[in-house]
C-alpha positions in Angstrom: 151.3 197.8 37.2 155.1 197.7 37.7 155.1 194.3 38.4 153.4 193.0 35.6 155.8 194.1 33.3 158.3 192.6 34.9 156.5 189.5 34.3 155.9 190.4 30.4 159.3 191.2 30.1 160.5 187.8 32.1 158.4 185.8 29.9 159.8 187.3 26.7 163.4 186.9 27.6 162.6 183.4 28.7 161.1 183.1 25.7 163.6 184.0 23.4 166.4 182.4 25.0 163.9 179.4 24.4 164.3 179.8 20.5 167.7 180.4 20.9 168.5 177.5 22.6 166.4 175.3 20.0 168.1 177.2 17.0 171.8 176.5 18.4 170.8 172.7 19.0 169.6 172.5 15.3 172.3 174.2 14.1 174.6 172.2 15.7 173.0 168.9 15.1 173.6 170.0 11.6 177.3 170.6 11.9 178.1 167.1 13.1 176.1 165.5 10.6 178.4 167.7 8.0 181.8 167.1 10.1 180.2 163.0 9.8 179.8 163.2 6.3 182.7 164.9 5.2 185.0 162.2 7.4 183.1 159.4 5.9 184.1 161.0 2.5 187.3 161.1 2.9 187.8 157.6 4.7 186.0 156.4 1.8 187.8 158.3 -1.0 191.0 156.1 0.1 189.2 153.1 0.3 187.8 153.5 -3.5 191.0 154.5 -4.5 192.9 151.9 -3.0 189.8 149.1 -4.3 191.0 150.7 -7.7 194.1 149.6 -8.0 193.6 146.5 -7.0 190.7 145.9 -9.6 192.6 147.9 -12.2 195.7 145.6 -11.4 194.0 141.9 -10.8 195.5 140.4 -12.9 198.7 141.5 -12.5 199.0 140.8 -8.5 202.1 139.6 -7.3 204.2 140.3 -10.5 204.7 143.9 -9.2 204.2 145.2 -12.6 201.1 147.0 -11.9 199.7 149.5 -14.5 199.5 153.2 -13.6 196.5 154.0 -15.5 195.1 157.4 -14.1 192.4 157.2 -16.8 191.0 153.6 -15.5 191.3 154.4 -11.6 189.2 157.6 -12.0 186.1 156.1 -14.3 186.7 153.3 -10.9 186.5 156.5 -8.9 183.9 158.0 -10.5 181.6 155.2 -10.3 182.0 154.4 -6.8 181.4 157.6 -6.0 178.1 157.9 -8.5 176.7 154.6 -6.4 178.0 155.6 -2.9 176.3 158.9 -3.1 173.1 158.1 -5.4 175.1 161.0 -8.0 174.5 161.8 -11.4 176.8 161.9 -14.1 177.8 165.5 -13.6 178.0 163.9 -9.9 175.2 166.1 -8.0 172.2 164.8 -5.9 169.4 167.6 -5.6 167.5 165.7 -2.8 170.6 164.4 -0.5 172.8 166.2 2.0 175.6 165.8 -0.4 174.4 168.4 -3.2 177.6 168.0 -5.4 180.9 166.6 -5.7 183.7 168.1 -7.8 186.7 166.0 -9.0 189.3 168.9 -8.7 192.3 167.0 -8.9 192.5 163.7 -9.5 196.1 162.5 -10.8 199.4 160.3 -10.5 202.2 161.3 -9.0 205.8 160.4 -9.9 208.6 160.1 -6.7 209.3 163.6 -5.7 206.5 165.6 -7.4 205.3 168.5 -5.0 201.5 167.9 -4.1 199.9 170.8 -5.0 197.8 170.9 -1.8 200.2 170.4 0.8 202.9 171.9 -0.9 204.7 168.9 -0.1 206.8 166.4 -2.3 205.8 162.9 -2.4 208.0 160.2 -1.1 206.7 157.5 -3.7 204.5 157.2 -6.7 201.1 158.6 -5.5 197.4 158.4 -6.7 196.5 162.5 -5.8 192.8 163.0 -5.1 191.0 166.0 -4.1 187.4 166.7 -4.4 184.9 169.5 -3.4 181.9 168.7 -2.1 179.1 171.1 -1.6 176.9 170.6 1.1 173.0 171.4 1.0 172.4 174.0 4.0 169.6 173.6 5.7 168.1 177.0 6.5 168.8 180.1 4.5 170.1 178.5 1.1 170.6 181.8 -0.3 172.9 183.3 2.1 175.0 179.9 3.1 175.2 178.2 -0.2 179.0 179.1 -0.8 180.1 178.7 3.5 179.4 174.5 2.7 181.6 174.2 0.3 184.5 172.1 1.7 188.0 170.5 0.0 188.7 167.2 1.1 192.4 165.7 0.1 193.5 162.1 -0.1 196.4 160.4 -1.3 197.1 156.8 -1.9 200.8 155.6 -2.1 200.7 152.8 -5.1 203.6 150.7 -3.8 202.4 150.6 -0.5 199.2 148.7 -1.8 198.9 145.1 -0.9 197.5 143.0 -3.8 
């Protein structure tokens, strides 16, 4: 008798450090695709913003006269993003791992403005970009919706943008 619940009891610790071990490996599977696609994000967000400028200033390359238009580098922005991430127009995706993106700042800044993110001033005219994306979880919704919510910060400098 005594040794046969030693046995039950081996097999159920056995067991559950079985499911344990599967549940960390999907768990963590899961944070690298995040910490993936979050890094793609941003290495992307200063590509688009730099392929803004130069669209937004084609015909002006070389003159160094290029227009600071905030308003026609973010609907640039805006797109790109929209086609990168199959988004909406309010910029969410119900079936994707990127569930919404949020343009929280998304502005010019002159020669010693302080970024309002790092709490920094800028050395030289700057296109300012942060966005929040919200991440779909993929187990308990209810409970993790608001820990995948992440910031992501970029900044372009303008002058420093080969045409």
């Amino acid at each position: 008798m005594k040794n046969r619940k030693g046995n039950v009891l081996l097999v159920s610790v056995l067991f559950i450090a079985a499911v344990l071990i599967i549940f960390v490996f999907i768990i963590s599977i899961f944070i690298s695709q995040v910490n993936s696609t979050l890094y793609r994000i941003k290495t992307e967000m200063y590509s688009i913003n730099r392929n803004g400028i130069i669209a937004v200033n084609k015909n002006v390359a070389n003159t160094g006269k290029l227009d600071y238009s905030e308003k026609e580098y973010k609907k640039y922005f805006i797109n790109s993003l929209k086609e990168n991430y199959n988004l909406n127009d309010k910029l969410e995706n119900g079936e994707g791992l990127i569930e919404k993106i949020r343009i929280k700042e998304y502005e010019i800044l002159k020669k010693n403005t302080k970024d309002s993110f790092t709490r920094k001033r800028v050395e030289n005219i700057t296109l300012h970009t942060v966005l929040e994306i919200e991440i779909k979880p993929i187990i308990m919704k209810e409970f993790l919706d608001e820990i995948f919510i992440f910031d992501i910060h970029e900044d372009v400098v303008l002058n420093g943008v080969k045409m």
